[in-house]
C-alpha positions in Angstrom: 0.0 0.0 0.0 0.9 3.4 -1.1 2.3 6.3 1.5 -0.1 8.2 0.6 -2.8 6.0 0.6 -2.0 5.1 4.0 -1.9 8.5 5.6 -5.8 8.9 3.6 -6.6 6.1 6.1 -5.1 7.2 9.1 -6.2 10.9 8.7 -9.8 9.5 8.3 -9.5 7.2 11.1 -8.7 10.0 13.5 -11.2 12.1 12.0 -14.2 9.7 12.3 -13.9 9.5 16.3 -15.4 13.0 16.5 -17.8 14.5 14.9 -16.8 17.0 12.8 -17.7 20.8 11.5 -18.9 20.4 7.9 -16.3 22.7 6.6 -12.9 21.3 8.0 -14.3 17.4 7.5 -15.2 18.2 4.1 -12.0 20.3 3.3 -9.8 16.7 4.2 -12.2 14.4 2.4 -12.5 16.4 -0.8 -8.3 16.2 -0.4 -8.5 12.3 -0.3 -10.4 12.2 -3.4 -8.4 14.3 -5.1 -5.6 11.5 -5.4 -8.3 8.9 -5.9 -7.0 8.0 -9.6 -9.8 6.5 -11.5 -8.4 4.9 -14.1 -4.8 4.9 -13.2 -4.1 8.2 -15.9 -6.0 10.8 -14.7 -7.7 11.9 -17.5 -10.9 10.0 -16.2 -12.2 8.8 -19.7 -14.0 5.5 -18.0 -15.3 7.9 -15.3 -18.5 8.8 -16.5 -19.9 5.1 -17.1 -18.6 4.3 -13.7 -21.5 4.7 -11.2 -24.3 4.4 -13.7 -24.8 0.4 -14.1 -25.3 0.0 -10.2 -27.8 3.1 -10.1 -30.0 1.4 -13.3 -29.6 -1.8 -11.5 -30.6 -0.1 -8.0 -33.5 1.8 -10.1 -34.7 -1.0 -12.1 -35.2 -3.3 -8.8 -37.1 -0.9 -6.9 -39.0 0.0 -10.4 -40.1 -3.6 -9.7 -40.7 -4.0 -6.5 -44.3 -3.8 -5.2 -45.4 -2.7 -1.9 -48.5 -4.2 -0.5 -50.7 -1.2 0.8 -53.8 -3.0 1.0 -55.3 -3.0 4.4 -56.0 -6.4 6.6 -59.6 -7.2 6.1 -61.5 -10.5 7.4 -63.7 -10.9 4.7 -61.3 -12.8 1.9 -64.9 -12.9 -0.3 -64.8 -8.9 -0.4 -61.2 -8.7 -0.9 -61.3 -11.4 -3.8 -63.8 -9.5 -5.3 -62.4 -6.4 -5.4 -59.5 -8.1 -6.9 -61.9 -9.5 -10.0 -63.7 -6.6 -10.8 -59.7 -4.5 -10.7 -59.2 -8.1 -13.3 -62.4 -7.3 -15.0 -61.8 -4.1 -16.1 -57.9 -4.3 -17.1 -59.2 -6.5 -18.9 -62.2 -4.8 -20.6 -59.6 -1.8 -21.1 -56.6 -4.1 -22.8 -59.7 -5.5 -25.4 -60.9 -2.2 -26.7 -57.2 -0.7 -26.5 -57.1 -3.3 -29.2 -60.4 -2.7 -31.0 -59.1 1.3 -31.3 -55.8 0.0 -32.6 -57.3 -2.2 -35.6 -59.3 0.6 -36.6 -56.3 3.4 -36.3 -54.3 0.7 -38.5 -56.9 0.8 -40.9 -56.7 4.6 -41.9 -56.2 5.5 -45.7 -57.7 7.7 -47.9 -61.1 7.7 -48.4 -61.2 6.0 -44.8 -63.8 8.0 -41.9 -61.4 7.1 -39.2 -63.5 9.4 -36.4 -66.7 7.7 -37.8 -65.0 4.1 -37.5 -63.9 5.1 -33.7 -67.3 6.2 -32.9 -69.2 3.3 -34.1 -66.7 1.3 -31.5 -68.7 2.4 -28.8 -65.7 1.9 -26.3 -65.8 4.1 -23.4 -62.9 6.3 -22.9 -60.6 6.9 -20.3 -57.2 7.5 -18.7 -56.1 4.0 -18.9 -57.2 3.3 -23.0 -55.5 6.4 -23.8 -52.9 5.1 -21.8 -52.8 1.5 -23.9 -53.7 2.9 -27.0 -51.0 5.5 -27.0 -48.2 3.0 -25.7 -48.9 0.2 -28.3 -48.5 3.0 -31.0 -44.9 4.1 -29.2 -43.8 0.4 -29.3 -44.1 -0.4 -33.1 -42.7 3.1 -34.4 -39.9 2.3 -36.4 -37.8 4.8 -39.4 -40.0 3.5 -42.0 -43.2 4.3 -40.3 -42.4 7.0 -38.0 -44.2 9.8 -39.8 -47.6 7.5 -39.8 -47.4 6.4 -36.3 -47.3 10.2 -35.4 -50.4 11.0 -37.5 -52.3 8.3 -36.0 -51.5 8.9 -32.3 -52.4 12.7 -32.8 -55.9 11.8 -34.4 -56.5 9.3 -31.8 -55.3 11.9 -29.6 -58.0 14.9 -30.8 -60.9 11.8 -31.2 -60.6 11.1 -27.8 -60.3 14.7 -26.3 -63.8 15.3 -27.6 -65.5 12.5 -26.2 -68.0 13.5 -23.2 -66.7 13.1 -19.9 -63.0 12.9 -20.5 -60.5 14.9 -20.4 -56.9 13.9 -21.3 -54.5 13.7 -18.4 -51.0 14.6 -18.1 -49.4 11.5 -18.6 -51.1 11.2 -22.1 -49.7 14.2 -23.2 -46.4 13.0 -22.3 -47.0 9.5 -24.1 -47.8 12.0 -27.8 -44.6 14.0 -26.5 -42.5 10.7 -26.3 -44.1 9.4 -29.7 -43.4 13.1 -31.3 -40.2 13.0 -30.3 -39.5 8.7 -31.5 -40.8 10.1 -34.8 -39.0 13.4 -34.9 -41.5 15.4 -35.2 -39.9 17.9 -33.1 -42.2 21.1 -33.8 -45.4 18.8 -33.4 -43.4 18.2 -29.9 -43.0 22.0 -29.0 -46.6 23.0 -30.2 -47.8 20.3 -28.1 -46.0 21.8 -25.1 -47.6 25.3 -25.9 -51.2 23.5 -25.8 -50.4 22.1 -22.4 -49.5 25.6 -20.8 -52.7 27.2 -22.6 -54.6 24.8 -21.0 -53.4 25.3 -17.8 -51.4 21.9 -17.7 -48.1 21.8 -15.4 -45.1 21.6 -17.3 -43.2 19.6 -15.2 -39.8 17.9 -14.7 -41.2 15.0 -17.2 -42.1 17.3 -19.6 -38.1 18.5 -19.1 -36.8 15.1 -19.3 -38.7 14.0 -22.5 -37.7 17.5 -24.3 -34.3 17.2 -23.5 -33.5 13.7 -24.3 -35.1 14.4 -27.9 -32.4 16.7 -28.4 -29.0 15.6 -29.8 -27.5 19.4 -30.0 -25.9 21.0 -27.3 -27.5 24.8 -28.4 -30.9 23.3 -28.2 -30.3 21.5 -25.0 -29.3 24.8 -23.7 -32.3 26.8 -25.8 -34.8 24.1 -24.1 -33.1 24.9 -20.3 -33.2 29.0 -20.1 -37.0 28.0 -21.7 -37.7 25.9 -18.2 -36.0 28.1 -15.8 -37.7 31.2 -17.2 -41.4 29.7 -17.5 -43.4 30.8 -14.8 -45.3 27.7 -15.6 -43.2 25.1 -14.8 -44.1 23.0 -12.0 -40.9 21.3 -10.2 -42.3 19.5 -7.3 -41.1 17.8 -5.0 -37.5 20.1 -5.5 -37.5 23.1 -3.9 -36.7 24.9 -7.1 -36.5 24.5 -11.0 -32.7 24.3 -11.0 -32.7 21.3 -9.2 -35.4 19.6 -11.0 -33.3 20.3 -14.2 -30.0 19.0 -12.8 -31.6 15.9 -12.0 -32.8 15.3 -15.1 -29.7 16.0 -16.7 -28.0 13.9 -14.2 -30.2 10.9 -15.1 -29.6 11.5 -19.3 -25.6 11.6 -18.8 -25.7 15.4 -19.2 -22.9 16.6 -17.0 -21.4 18.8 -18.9 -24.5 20.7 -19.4 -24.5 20.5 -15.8 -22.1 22.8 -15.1 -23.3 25.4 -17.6 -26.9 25.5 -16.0 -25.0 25.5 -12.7 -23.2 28.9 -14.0 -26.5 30.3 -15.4 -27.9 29.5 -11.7 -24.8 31.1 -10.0 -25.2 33.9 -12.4 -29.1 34.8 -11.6 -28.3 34.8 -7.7 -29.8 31.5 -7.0 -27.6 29.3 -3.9 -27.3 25.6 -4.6 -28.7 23.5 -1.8 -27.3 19.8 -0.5 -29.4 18.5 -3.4 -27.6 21.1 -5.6 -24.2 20.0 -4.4 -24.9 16.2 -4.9 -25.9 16.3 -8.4 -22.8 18.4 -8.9 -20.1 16.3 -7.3 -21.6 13.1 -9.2 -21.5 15.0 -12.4 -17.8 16.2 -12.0 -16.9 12.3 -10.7 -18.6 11.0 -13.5 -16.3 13.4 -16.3 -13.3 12.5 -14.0 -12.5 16.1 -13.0 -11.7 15.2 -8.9 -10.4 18.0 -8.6 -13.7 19.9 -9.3 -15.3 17.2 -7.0 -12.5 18.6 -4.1 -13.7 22.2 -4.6 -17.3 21.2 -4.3 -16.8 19.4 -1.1 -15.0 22.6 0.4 -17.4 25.1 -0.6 -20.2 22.7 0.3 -18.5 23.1 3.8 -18.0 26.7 3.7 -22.0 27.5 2.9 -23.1 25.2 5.6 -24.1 22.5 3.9 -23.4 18.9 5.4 -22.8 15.8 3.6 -26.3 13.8 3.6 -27.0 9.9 2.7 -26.7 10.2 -0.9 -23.1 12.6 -0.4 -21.8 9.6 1.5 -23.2 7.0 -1.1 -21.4 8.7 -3.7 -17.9 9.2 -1.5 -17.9 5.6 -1.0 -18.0 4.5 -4.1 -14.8 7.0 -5.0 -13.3 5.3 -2.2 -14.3 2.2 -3.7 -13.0 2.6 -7.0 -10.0 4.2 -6.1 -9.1 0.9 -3.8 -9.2 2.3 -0.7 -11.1 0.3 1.8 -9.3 1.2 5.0 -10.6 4.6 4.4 -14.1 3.9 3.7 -14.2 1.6 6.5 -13.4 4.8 9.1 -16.2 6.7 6.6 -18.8 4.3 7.7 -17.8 5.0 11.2 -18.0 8.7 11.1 -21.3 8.2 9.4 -22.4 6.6 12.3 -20.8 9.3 14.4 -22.3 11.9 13.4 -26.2 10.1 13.0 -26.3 8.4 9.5 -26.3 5.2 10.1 -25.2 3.0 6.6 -27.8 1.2 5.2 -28.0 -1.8 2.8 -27.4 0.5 -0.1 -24.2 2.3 1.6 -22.3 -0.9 1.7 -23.7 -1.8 -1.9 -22.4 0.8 -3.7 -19.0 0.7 -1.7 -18.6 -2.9 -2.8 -19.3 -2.1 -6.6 -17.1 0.5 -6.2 -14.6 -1.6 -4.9 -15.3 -4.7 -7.5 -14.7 -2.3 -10.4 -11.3 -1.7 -8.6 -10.5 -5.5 -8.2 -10.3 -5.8 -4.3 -12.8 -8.9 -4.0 -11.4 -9.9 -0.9 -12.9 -6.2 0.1 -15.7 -6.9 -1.8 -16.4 -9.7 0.5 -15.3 -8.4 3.5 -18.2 -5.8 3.3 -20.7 -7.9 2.2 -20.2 -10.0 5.2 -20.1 -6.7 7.1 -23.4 -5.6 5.8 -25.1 -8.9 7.6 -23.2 -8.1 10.9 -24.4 -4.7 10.8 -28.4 -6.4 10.1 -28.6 -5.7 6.6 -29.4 -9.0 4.7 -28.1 -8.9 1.3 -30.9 -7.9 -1.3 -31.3 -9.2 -5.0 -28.9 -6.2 -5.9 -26.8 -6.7 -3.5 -25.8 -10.1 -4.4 -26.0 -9.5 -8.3 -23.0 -6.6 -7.9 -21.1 -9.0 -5.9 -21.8 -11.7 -8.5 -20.9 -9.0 -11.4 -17.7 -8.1 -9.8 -16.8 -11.8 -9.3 -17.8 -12.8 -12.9 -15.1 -9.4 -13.6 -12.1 -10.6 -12.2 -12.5 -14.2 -13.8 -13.9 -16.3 -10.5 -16.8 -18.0 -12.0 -16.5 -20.5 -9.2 -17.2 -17.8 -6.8 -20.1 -16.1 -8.8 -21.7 -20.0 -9.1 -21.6 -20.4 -5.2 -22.8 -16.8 -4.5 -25.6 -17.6 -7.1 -26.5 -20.9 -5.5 -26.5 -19.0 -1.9 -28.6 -16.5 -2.7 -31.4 -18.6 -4.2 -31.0 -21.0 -0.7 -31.7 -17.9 1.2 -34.6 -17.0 -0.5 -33.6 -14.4 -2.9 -35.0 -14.9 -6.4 -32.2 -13.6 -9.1 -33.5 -11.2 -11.5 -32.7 -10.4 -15.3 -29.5 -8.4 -14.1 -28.2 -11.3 -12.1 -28.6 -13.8 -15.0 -27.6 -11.6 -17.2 -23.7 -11.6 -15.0 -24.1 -15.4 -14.8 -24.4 -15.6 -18.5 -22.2 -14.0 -19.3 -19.4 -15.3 -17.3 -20.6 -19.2 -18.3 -20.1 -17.8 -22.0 -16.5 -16.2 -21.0 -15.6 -19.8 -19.8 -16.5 -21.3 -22.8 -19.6 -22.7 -21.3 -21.9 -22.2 -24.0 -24.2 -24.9 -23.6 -24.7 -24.3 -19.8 -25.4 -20.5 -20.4 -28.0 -21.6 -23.4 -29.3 -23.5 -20.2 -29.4 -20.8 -17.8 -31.7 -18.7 -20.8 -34.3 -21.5 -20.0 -33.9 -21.6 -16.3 -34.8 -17.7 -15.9 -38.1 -18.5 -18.0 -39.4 -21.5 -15.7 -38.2 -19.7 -12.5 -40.6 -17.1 -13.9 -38.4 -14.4 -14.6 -38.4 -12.9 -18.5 -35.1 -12.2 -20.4 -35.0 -8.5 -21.5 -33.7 -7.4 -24.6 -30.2 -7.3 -22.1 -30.0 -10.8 -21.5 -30.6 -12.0 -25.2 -28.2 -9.4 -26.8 -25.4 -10.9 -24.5 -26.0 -14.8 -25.0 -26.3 -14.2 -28.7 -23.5 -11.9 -29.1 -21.5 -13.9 -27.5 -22.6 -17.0 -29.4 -21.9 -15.3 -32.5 -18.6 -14.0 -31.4 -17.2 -17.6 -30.8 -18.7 -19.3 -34.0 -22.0 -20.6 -32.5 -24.1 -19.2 -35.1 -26.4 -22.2 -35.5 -27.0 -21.7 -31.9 -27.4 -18.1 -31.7 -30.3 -18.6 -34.8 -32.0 -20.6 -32.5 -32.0 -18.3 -29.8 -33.6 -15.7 -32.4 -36.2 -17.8 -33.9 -37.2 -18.4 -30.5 -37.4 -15.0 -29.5 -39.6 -14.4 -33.1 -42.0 -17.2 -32.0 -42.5 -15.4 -28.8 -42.7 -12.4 -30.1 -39.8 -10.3 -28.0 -38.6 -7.6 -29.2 -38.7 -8.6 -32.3 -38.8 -4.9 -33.3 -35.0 -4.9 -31.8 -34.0 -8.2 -33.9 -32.5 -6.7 -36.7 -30.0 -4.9 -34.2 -28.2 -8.3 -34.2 -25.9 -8.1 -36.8 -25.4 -10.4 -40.3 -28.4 -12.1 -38.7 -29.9 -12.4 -42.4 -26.9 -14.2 -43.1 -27.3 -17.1 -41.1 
């Protein structure tokens, strides 16, 4: 271990005994990332991809996960009831979503599409809209783009006139989304403009969707003095419009635009909040410029602001990835110190922080910290640690890990088979990956478009062509994502 690595430790060791003012703790922990050297030259190229798989991992679990809010009740008869009517009328709703849609694919000249929907008779609401306007989003492709705009703007006006319905938010979002698949960008913006002049919020949705839709920085920045000077746009739950548009840029892999709203905001007298300062130290980790991350820290300090759960998340997982788990160890305790106590997601993005670095021995350390300290491992928990294993060649490991966490109740999910698949293929283990396809499906979990593109690439990439064909046809007989199948290359030419 490095001198200077080892005085990082010590200094933070002494430091997390007491608790600390904000300014002088920050000032020496913003120092100890400085020398945190990503990727070994400084220049921080791999930086920005770094913490974004184990947030989409940590984002897509939660996505799925389901909490139960429905109240104890004694009579199952009432309960089961309620349960077959909710059945009943998905139902209903998922039938006439695809009445509309035969009809809408029917349109040509000479056709009376309005006269075709009305004679229907399908009641609408929220939820049709809702169908109706996602199966058209699904099938838009380059060669129909401009049709499946027309379409979802007729449906769109047909069912705005119907008699007791009025569209909601969340539709004009969908028509935004399929504007935006089919470049119909002024279609986009005029659709905006009909939202604020009927007295819609413009909210940090209606942000995100405009800004991923542009590909040019000037429009980007055109689309972000727009939100911060409409006196329309609803931000809730931030406290103000800046923050609502740094998080969104945060999410799209914006950071440099980042920093110029941050200058804008700096610039119109607005002062950035803990909020502020976290999307602005994972932006400037992300492009790799610690030392921007170091100034942060210390004027975060200097303002008053202290470090909250997410600051710490993210300062473990530099500590992680820059090998240093002495140092996050005595972070943990000074969390604890001064009344955050770590949770399971602390030492989960500590230990893919440290995994990217190598340090499985750390990597398991912590993990078998995290069930000391009452947390039991999660499904993501246990896929990182399987990722990083699958990483630094132990397939052994990942295999036993695998096997543990199904023993202990956890049920893997797409990401998880996904690592597992991918290492059997490294190995050469074709046939037992091809396996492990079929053992996600009777466990009940579906591949996503992830899982197939590794298995087949894979397959492809070591001669297995025959096999990979198989893997397609199968996915065509299903009928997933077969919009996407032509993304697999020279697949005509098998």
């Amino acid at each position: 271990m490095s001198g200077p690595a080892l005085l990082t430790m010590n200094a933070v060791a002494q430091l997390s005994r007491r608790v600390l003012h904000p300014a002088p703790f920050l000032h020496f922990l913003s120092r100890a990332f400085c020398n945190c050297s990503l990727d070994g030259d400084g220049d921080g190229v791999n930086a920005t991809n770094d913490f974004g798989p184990i947030e989409k991992l940590i984002r897509e679990f939660w996505k799925s996960s389901k909490v139960d809010a429905c109240k104890e009740d004694d009579d199952d008869s009432r309960i089961q009831g309620s349960f077959d009517l909710e059945l009943n009328f998905l139902d209903i709703a998922q039938k006439n979503a695809d009445r509309v849609f035969d009809v809408l694919r029917q349109d040509g000249p000479g056709y009376n599409m309005k006269l075709a929907l009305d004679e229907l008779n399908v009641r609408v609401s929220g939820l049709l809209v809702r169908l109706v306007l996602s199966k058209i989003l699904k099938i838009i492709s380059y060669e129909n783009k401009t049709l499946c705009a027309k379409l979802a703007y007729k449906f769109f006006v047909w069912s705005s006139e119907e008699e007791y319905y009025k569209h909601t938010l969340n539709a004009y979002h969908l028509l935004m989304k399929i504007f935006a698949a089919a470049e119909e960008f002024k279609a986009m913006w005029r659709l905006v403009d009909e939202m604020t002049e009927k007295g819609y919020p413009v909210t940090a949705r209606t942000f995100n969707i405009l800004i991923c839709s542009c590909h040019e920085l000037g429009l980007q920045r055109t689309i972000v003095e727009r939100f911060i000077k409409s006196k329309t746009f609803n931000y809730r739950p931030f406290k103000s419009s800046y923050n609502a548009i740094f998080v969104c840029l945060l999410r799209i892999n914006q950071h440099k635009l980042i920093e110029w709203v941050y200058q804008q905001m700096v610039a119109d007298g607005h002062l950035p909040d803990t909020l502020t300062y976290n999307t602005l130290i994972c932006a400037q980790y992300r492009l790799g410029k610690m030392d921007h991350v170091h100034r942060l820290l210390d004027q975060m300090g200097r303002n008053g602001h202290y470090p909250d759960i997410h600051t710490f998340n993210l300062l473990l997982h530099v500590l992680g990835k820059g090998d240093k788990p002495y140092a996050a160890l005595n972070l943990l305790n000074h969390m604890r110190e001064v009344g955050i106590h770590p949770n399971s997601l602390h030492f989960t993005t500590l230990i893919d922080g440290l995994s990217r670095a190598g340090n499985m021995d750390a990597c398991k350390y912590f993990f078998e910290e995290m069930n000391k300290n009452g947390f039991k491992p999660d499904v993501v928990s246990y896929t990182v640690l399987i990722s990083g294993y699958i990483a630094a060649g132990e397939l052994e490991k990942a295999q036993q890990l695998f096997n543990g966490m199904i023993e202990e109740g956890q049920l893997p999910n797409v990401f998880t088979y996904n690592s597992i698949i991918r290492g059997l293929c490294m190995a050469g283990k074709f046939d037992e990956a091809c396996s492990m396809l079929k053992e996600m499906e009777k466990r009940g979990c579906s591949p996503n478009f992830l899982v197939y593109n590794t298995l087949i690439n894979k397959l492809r990439n070591n001669g297995k062509l025959s096999k990979a064909h198989e893997i397609i046809n199968d996915m065509i007989k299903k009928g997933q994502y077969v919009h996407r199948i032509s993304r697999f290359r020279k697949y005509r030419k098998y």
